[in-house]
Kinemage of the C-alpha trace (Angstrom):
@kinemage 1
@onewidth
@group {chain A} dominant
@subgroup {mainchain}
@vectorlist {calphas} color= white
{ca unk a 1} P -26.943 1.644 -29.609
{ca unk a 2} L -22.904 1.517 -28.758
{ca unk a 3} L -21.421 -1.523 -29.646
{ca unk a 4} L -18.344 -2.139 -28.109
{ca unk a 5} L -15.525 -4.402 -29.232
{ca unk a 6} L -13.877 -6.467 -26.604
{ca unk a 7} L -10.471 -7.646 -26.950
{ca unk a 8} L -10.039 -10.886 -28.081
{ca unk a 9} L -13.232 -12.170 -27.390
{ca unk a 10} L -14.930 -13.673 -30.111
{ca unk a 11} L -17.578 -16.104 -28.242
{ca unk a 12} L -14.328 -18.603 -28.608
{ca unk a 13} L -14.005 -20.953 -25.993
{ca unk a 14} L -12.691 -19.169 -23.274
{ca unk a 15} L -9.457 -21.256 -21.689
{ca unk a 16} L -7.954 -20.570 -18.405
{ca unk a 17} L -3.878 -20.822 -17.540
{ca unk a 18} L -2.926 -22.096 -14.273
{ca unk a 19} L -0.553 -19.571 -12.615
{ca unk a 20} L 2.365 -21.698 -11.283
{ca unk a 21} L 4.473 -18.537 -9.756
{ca unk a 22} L 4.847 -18.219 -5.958
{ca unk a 23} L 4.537 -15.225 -3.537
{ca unk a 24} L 7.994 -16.166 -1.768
{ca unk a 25} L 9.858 -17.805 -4.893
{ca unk a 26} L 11.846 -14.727 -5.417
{ca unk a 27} L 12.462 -13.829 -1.622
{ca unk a 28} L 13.869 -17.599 -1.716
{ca unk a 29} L 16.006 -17.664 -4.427
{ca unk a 30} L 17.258 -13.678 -3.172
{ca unk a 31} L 17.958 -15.216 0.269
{ca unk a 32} L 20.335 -18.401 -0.755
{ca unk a 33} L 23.167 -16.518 -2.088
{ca unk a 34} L 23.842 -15.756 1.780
{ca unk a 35} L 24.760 -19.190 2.138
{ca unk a 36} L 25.560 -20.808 -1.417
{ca unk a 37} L 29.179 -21.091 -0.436
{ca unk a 38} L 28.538 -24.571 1.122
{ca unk a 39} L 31.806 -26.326 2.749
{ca unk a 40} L 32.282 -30.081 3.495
{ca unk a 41} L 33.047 -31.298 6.322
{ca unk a 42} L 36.031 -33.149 6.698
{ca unk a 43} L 36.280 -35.569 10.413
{ca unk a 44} L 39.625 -37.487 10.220
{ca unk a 45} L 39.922 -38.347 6.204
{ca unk a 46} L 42.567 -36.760 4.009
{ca unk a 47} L 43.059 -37.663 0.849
{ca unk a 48} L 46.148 -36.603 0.329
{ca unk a 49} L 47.848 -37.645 3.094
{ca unk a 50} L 46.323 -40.956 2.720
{ca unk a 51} L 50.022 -42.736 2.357
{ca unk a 52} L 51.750 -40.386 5.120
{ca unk a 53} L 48.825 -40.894 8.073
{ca unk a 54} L 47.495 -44.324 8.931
{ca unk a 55} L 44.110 -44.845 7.396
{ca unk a 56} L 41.359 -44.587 9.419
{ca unk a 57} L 39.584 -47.805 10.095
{ca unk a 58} L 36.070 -47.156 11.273
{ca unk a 59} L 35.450 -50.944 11.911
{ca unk a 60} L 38.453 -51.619 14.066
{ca unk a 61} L 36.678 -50.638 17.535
{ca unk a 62} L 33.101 -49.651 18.476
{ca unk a 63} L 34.034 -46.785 20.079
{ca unk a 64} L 35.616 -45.083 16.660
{ca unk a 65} L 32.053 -46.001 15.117
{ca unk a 66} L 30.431 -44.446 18.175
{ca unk a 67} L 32.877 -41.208 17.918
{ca unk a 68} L 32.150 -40.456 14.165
{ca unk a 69} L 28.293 -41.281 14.314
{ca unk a 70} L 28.318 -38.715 17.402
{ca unk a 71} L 30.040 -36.105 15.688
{ca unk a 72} L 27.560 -36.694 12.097
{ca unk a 73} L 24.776 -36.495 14.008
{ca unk a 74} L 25.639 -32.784 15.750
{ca unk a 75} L 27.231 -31.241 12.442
{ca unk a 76} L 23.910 -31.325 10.903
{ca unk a 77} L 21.779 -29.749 13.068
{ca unk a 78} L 24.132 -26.916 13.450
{ca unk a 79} L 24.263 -26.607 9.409
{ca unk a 80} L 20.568 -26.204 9.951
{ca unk a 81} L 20.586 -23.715 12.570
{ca unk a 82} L 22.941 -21.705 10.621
{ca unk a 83} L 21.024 -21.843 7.284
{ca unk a 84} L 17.673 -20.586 9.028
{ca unk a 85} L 19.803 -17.838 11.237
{ca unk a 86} L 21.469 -16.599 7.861
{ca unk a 87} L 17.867 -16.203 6.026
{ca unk a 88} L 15.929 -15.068 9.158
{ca unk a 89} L 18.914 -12.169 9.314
{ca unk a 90} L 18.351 -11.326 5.513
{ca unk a 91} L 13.982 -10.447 5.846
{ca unk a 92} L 14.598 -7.078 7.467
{ca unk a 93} L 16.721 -6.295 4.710
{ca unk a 94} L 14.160 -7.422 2.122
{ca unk a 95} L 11.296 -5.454 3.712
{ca unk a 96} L 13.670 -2.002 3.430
{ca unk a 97} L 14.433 -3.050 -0.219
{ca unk a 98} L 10.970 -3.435 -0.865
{ca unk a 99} L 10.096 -0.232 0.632
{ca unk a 100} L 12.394 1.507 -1.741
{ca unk a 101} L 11.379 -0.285 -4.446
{ca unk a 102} L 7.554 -0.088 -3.867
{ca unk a 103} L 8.000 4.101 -3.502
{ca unk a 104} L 10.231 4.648 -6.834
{ca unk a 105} L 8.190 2.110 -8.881
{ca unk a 106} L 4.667 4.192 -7.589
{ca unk a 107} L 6.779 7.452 -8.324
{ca unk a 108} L 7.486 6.254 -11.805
{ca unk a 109} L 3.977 4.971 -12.779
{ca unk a 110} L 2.472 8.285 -11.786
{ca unk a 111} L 5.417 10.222 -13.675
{ca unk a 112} L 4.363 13.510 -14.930
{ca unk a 113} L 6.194 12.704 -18.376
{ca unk a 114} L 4.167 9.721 -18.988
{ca unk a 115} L 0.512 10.253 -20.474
{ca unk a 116} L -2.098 10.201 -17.976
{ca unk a 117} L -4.172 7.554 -19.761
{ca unk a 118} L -1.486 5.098 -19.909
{ca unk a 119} L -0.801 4.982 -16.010
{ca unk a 120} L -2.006 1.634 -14.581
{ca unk a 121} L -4.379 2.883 -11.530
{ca unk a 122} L -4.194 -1.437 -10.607
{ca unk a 123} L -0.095 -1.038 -10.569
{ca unk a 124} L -0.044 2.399 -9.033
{ca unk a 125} L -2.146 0.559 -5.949
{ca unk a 126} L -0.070 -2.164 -5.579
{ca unk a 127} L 2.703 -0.565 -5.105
{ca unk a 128} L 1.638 1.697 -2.559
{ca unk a 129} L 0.182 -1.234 -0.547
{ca unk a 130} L 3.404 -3.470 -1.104
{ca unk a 131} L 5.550 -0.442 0.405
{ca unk a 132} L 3.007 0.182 3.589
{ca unk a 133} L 2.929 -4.313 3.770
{ca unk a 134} L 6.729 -4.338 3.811
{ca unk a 135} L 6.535 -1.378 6.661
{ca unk a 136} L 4.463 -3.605 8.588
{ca unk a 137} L 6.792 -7.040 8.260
{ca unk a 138} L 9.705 -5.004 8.940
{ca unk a 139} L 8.321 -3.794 12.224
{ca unk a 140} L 7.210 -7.439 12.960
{ca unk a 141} L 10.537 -8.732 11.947
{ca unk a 142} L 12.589 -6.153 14.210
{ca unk a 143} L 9.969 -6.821 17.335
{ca unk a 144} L 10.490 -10.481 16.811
{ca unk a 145} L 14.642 -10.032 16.626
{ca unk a 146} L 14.485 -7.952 19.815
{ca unk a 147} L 12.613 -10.731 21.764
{ca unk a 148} L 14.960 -12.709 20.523
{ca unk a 149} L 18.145 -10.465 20.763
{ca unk a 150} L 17.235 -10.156 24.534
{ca unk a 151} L 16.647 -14.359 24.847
{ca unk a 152} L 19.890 -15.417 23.506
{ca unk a 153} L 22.428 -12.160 22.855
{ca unk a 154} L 22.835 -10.008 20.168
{ca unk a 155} L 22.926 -11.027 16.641
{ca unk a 156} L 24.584 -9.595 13.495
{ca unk a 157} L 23.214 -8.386 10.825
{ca unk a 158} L 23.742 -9.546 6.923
{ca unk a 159} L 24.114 -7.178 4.282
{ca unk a 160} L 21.686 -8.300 1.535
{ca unk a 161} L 22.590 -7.856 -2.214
{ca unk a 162} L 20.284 -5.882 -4.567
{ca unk a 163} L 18.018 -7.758 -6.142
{ca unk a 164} L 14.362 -6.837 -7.898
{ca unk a 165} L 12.555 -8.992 -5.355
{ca unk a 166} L 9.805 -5.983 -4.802
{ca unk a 167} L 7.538 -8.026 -7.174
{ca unk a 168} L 7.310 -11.420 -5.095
{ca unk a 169} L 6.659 -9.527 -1.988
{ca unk a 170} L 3.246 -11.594 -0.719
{ca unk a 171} L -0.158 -8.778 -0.235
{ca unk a 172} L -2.758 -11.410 1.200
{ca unk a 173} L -0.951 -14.758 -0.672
{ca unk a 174} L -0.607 -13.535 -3.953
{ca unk a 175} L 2.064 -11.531 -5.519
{ca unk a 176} L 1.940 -8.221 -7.739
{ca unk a 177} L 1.644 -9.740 -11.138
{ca unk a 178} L -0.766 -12.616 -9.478
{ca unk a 179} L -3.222 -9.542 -8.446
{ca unk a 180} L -3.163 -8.065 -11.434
{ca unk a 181} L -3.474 -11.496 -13.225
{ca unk a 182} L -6.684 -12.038 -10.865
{ca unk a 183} L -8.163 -8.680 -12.613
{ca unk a 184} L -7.629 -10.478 -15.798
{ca unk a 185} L -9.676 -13.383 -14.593
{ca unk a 186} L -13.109 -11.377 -13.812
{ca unk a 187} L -12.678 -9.522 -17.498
{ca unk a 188} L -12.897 -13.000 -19.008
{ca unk a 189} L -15.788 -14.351 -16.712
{ca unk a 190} L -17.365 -11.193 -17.690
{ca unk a 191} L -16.774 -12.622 -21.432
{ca unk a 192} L -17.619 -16.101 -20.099
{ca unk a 193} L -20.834 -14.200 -19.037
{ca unk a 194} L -21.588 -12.885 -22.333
{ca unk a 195} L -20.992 -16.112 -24.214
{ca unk a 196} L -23.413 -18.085 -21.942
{ca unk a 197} L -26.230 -15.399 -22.829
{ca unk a 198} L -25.738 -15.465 -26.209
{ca unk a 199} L -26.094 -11.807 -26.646
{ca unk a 200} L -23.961 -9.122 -28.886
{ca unk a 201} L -21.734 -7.080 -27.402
{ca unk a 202} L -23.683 -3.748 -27.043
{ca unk a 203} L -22.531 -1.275 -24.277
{ca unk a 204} L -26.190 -1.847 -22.162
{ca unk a 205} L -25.743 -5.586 -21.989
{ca unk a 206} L -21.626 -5.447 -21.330
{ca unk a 207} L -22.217 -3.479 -18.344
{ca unk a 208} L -25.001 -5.457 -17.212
{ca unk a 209} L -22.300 -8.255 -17.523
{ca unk a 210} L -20.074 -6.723 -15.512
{ca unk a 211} L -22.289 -6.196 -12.834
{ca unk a 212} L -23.384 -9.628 -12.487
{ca unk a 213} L -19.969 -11.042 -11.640
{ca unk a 214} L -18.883 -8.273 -9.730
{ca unk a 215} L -21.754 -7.894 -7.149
{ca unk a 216} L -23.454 -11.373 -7.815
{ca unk a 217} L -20.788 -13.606 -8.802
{ca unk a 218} L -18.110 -12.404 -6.616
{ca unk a 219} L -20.281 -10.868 -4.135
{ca unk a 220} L -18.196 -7.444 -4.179
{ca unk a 221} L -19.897 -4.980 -0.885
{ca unk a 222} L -19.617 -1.552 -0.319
{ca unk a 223} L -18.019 -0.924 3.107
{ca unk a 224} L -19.457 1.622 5.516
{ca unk a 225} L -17.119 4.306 6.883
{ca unk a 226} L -13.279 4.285 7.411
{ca unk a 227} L -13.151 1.477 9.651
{ca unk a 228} L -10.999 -1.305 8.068
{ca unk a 229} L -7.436 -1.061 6.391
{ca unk a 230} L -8.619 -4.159 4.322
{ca unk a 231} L -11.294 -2.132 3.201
{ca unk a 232} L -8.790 0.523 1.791
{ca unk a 233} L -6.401 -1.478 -0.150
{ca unk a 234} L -6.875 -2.829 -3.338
{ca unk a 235} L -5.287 -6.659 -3.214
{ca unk a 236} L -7.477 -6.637 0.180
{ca unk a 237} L -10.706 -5.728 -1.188
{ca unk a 238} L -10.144 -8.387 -4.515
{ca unk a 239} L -9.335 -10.623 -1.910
{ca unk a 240} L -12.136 -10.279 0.401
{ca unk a 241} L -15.150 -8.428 -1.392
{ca unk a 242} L -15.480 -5.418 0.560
{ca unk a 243} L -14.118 -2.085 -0.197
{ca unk a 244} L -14.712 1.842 0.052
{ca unk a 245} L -16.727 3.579 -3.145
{ca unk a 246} L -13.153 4.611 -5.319
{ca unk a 247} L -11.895 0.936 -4.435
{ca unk a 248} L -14.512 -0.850 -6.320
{ca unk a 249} L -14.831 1.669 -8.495
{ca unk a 250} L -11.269 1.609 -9.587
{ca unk a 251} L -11.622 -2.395 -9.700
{ca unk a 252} L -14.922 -1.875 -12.475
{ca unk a 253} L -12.737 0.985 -14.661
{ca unk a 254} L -9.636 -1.564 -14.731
{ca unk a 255} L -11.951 -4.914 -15.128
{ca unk a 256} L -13.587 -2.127 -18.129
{ca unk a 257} L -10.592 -1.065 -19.336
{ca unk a 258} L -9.697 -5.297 -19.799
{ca unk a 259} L -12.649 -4.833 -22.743
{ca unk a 260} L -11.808 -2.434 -24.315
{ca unk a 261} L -14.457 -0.030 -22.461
{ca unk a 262} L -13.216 3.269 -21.089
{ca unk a 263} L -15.016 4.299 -17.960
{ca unk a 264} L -14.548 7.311 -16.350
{ca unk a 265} L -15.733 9.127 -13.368
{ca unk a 266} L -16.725 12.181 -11.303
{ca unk a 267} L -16.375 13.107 -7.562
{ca unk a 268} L -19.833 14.092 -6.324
{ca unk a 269} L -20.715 15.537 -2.432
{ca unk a 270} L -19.350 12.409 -0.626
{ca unk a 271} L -19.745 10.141 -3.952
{ca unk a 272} L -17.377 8.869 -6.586
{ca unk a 273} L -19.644 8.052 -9.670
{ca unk a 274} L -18.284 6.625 -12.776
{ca unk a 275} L -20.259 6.080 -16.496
{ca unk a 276} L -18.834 4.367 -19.715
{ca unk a 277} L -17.263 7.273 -22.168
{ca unk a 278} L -20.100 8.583 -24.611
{ca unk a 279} L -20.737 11.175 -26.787
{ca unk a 280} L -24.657 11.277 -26.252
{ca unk a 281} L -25.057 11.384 -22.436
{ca unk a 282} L -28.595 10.936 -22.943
{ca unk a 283} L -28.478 7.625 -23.752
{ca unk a 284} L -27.260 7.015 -19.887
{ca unk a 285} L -30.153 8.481 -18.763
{ca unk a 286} L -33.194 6.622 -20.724
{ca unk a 287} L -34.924 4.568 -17.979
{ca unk a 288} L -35.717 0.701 -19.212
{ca unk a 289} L -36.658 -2.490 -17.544
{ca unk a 290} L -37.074 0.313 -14.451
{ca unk a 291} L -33.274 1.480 -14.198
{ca unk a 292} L -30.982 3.751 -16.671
{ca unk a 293} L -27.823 3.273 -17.386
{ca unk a 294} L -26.347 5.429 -15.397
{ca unk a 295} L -27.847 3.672 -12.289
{ca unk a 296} L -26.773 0.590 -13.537
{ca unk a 297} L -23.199 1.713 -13.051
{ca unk a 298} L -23.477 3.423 -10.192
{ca unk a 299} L -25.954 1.164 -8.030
{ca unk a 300} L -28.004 2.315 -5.271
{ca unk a 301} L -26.632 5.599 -4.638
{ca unk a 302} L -28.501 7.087 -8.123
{ca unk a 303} L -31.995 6.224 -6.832
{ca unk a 304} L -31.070 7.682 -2.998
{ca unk a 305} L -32.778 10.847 -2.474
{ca unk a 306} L -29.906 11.914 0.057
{ca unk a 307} L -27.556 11.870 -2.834
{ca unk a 308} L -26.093 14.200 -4.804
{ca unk a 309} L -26.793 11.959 -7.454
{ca unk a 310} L -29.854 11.502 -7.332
{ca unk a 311} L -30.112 14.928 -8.896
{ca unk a 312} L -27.684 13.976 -12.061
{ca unk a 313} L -29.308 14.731 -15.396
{ca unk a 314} L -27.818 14.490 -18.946
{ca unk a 315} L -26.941 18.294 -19.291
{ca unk a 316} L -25.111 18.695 -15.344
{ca unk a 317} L -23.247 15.333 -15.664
{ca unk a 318} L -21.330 17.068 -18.710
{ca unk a 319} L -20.577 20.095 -16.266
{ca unk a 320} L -18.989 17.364 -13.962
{ca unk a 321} L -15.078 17.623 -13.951
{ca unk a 322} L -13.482 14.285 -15.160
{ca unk a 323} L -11.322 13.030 -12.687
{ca unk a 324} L -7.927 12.065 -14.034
{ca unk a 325} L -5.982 8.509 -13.510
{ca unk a 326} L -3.895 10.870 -11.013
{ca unk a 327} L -7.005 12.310 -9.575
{ca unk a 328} L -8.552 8.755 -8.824
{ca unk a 329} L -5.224 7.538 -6.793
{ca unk a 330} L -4.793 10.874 -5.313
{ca unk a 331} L -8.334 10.283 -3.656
{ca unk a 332} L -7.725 6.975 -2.764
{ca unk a 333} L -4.236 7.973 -1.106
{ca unk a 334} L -6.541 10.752 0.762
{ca unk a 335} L -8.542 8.000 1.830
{ca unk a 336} L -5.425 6.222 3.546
{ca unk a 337} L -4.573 9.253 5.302
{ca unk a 338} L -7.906 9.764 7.125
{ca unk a 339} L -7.849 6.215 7.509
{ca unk a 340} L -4.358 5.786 9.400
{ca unk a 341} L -4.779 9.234 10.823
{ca unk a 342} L -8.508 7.667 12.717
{ca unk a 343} L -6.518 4.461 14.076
{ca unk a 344} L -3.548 6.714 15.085
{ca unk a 345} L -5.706 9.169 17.223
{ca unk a 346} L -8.462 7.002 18.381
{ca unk a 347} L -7.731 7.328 22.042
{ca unk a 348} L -7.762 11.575 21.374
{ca unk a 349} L -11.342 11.746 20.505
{ca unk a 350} L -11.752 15.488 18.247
{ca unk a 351} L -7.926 15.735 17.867
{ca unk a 352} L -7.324 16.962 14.327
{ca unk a 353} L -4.201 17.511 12.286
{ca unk a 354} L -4.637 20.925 12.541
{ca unk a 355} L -5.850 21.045 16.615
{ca unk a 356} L -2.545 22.360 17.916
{ca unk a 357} L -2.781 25.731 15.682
{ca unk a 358} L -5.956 27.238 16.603
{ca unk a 359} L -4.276 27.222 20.990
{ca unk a 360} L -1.674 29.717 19.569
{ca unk a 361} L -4.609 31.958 19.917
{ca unk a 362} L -6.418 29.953 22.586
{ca unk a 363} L -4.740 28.800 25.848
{ca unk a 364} L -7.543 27.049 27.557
{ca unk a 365} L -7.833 24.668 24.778
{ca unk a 366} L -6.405 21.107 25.764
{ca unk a 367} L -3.735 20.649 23.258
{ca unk a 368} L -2.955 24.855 24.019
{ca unk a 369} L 0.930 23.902 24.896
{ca unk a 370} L 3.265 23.225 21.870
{ca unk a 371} L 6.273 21.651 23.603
{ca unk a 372} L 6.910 18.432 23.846
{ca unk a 373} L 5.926 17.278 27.305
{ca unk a 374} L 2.056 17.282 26.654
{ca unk a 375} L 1.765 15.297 23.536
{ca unk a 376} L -1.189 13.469 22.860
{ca unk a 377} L -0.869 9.587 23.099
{ca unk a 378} L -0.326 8.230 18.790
{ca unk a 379} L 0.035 5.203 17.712
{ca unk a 380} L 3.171 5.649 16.231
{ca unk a 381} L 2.972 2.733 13.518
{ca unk a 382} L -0.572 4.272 12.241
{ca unk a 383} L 1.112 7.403 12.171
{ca unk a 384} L 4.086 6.476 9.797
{ca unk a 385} L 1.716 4.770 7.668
{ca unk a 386} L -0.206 8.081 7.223
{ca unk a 387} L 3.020 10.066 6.986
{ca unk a 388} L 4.055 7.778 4.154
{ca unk a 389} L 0.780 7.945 2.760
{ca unk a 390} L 1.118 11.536 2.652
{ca unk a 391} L 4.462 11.482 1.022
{ca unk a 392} L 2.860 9.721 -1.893
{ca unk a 393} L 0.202 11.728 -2.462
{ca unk a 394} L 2.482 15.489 -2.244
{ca unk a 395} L 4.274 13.487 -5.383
{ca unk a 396} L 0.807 14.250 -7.229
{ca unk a 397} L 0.237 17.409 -5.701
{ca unk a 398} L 3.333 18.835 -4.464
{ca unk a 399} L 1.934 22.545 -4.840
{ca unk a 400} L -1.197 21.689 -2.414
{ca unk a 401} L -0.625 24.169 0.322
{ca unk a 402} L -3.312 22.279 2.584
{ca unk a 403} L -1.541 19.078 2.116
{ca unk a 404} L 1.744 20.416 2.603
{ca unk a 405} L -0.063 21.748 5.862
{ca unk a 406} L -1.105 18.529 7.300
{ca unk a 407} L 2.234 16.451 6.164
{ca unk a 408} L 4.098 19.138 8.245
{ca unk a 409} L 1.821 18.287 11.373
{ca unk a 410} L 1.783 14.486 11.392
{ca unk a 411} L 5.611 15.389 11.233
{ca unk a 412} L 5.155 17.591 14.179
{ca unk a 413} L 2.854 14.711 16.049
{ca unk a 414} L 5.798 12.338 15.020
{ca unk a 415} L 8.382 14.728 16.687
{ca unk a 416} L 10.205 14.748 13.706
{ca unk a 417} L 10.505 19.031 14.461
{ca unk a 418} L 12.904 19.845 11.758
{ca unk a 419} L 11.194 18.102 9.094
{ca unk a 420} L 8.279 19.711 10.417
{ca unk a 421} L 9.374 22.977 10.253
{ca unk a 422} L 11.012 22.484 6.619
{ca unk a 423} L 7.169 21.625 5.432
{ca unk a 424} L 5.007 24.229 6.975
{ca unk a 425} L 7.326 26.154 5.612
{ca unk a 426} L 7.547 25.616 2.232
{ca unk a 427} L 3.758 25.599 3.136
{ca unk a 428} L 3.636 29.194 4.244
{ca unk a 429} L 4.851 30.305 0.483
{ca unk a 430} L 1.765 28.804 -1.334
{ca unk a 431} L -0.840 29.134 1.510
{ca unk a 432} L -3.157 31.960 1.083
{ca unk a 433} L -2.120 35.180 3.722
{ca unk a 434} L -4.493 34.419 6.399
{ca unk a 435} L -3.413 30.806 6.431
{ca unk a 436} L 0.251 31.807 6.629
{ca unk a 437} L -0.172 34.302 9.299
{ca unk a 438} L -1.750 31.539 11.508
{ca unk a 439} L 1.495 29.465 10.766
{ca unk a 440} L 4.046 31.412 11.778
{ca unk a 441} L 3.573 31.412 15.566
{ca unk a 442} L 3.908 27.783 15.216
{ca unk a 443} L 6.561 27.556 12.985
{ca unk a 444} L 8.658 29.671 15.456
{ca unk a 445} L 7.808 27.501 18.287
{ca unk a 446} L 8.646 24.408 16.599
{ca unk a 447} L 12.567 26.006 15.785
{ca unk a 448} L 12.560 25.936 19.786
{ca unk a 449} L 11.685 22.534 20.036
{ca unk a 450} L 13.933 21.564 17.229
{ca unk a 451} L 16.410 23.630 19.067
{ca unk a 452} L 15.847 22.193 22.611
{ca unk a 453} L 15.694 18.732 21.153
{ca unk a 454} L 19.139 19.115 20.441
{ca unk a 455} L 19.881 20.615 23.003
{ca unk a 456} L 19.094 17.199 24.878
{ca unk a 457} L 20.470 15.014 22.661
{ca unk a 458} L 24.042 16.256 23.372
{ca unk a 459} L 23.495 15.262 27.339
{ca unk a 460} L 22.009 18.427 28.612
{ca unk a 461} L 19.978 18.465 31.227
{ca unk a 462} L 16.910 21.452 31.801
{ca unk a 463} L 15.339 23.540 28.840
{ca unk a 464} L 17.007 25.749 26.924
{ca unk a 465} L 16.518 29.274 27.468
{ca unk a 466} L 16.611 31.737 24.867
{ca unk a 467} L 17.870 35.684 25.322
């Protein structure tokens, strides 16, 4: 039997520390320096020309008392105005820092120099949903200043000064190092767990730990299908139970990882399975009290006939590829981009990414015309977030022709041509012949569009012919 050590957990009682850091504490304190130069407000007193002026005597007459309490009372609420104005200005500019920051901190945790074991797959998460959060306030923030821009007049914008705020950006209430904190918690009511059976700490009974305040005690759910962002997200599904198969199982191999066990997993048909790290597979495979260990990792989805597997034995589970730390975000990233990619083209029912290639060779097709008068109707916001979901992941795999593929057409579908066209490409020199032969009709269309777009952008009116 494998007896594994957890880290400091010696059935001590366990103690719990109150977390007294707010989400918005740092976007506070980066917002004041806009208006820390504070001024007083001087009505009719001077000290130094005290003996030169008369005095001002605020009892002589009821009207001087009336005068100056006027005047107090509409200084302040101007002060006011111009405090909130001054920090309201200063959010968009947060959100963009925060969208810079979110993308180099995620570039730098999945750095090819660093060792794949010691990338946080928790951090790496994070980041990428602080970035696409921060997209999403921005956008709220700029709709919000246009209403308001149109209400009352323009209004200038504040230049904010750099400052690491990209931490205290709020993901559903709680901040980075609060979410990771919260993994923290379930690894010691896991230990908690363990104490109050007064049991060893063998590898059989640990996981069985696990399970019980993951799925009993927190009530964690499987969700069905690509439906909900909260579903995709990791700070969403810690915050509300449900999440997709990597999701929870990236929140078991972290919660794992907490004591000292190393998990590690497979992909599987349509399944992501994950087992504790052994050197006699067999072990996970011996049936008592009516379930092996492997099922009791894995759940429901070992004992389903439909599954893949279902079919899993001790000798094919070592012919399984481990999936690396890079592997595991790289799928969940995937997972975002079918995601975003389903709530940007759910009024094209059957558009894919890669619809408008096959018309090249098929005019009666309904997406047969590459120009850009017959687009399909996007939802532009879904659309970025897949695009910069899609820039993430091409950072792990930057020599995956396919991906390079379908970055270059969300580019096209965004009408960003020339970016488009630098893509497909760069795609067209790792894709495989046949692939590259079907791109190159398209890419030579799209150097018209990028051409005619141009073309229309100086004032031109009419489309621009070519000899």
């Amino acid at each position: 039997m494998v007896v594994v050590p957890l880290g400091g957990f010696c059935n001590q009682q366990l103690t719990s520390t109150a977390n007294t850091s707010t989400p918005m504490a740092c976007l506070t304190n980066c917002g004041s320096y806009i208006y820390s130069d504070h001024r007083r407000f001087r009505y009719c007193f001077d000290r130094n020309g005290a003996d030169k002026e008369k005095k001002c005597n605020f009892n002589s007459s009821a009207t001087s008392r009336r005068v100056h309490k006027k005047k107090k009372m509409n200084v302040m609420p101007v002060i006011t105005s111009a405090l909130a104005t001054t920090q309201n200005l200063a959010l968009p500019n947060f959100y963009q820092e925060v969208i810079k920051a979110a993308r180099g901190k995620f570039t730098r945790e999945i750095s090819f120099q660093s060792r794949d074991k010691n990338i946080s797959l928790a951090k790496a998460l994070l980041y990428v949903a602080a970035e696409d959060e921060a997209f999403l306030a921005f956008n709220r923030e700029m709709d919000a200043r246009s209403l308001q821009n149109e209400r009352r007049g323009g209004l200038k914008s504040s230049d904010v000064q750099d400052c690491d705020c990209m931490e205290a950006m709020p993901l559903a209430g709680k901040n980075i190092n609060e979410w990771l904190a919260e993994l923290d918690a379930i690894a010691k009511e896991v230990e908690a767990e363990l104490v109050s059976r007064e049991i060893g700490c063998h590898l059989v009974e640990v996981l069985e730990a696990v399970n019980v305040v993951l799925f009993q005690l927190r009530g964690f759910k499987r969700s069905a299908g690509l439906v909900d962002s909260k579903c995709s997200y990791l700070h969403s599904v810690l915050s509300s139970g449900r999440g997709n198969a990597i999701l929870l199982s990236i929140i078991y191999i972290e919660v794992c990882r907490r004591l000292n066990l190393t998990i590690v997993g497979s992909r599987v048909g349509e399944e992501f399975l994950i087992w504790p790290q052994t050197g006699n597979p067999e072990e996970l495979f011996k049936v008592t009290s009516g379930r092996s260990l492997f099922g009791v990792v894995n759940g429901k989805c070992v004992e389903d006939p439909r599954s893949k597997a279902s079919d899993l034995n001790s000798n094919s589970l070592l012919g399984l590829e481990i999936a690396t730390n890079r592997d595991i975000i790289g799928i969940a990233l995937a997972n975002l981009i079918r995601l975003h990619w389903k709530r940007a083209s759910r009024m094209n029912h059957g558009l894919m990414l890669t619809s408008p290639l096959r018309p090249v060779h098929d005019a009666n097709d309904k997406y047969s015309k590459i120009d850009g008068s017959t687009f399909p109707l996007l939802r532009p916001q879904d659309l970025r977030l897949a695009i910069m979901a899609s820039e993430k992941l091409l950072i792990l795999q930057p020599h995956n022709w396919a991906l390079r593929r379908d970055h270059g057409m969300m580019l096209y579908f965004s009408r960003e041509y020339g970016e488009a066209v630098q893509e497909l490409s760069i795609c067209m020199a790792f894709a495989p012949e046949e692939e590259a032969e079907l791109l190159e009709p398209f890419v030579e269309k799209l150097h018209l569009l990028r051409l005619e777009s141009s073309w229309k952008s100086l004032g031109h009116k009419g489309r621009l012919t070519v000899p």
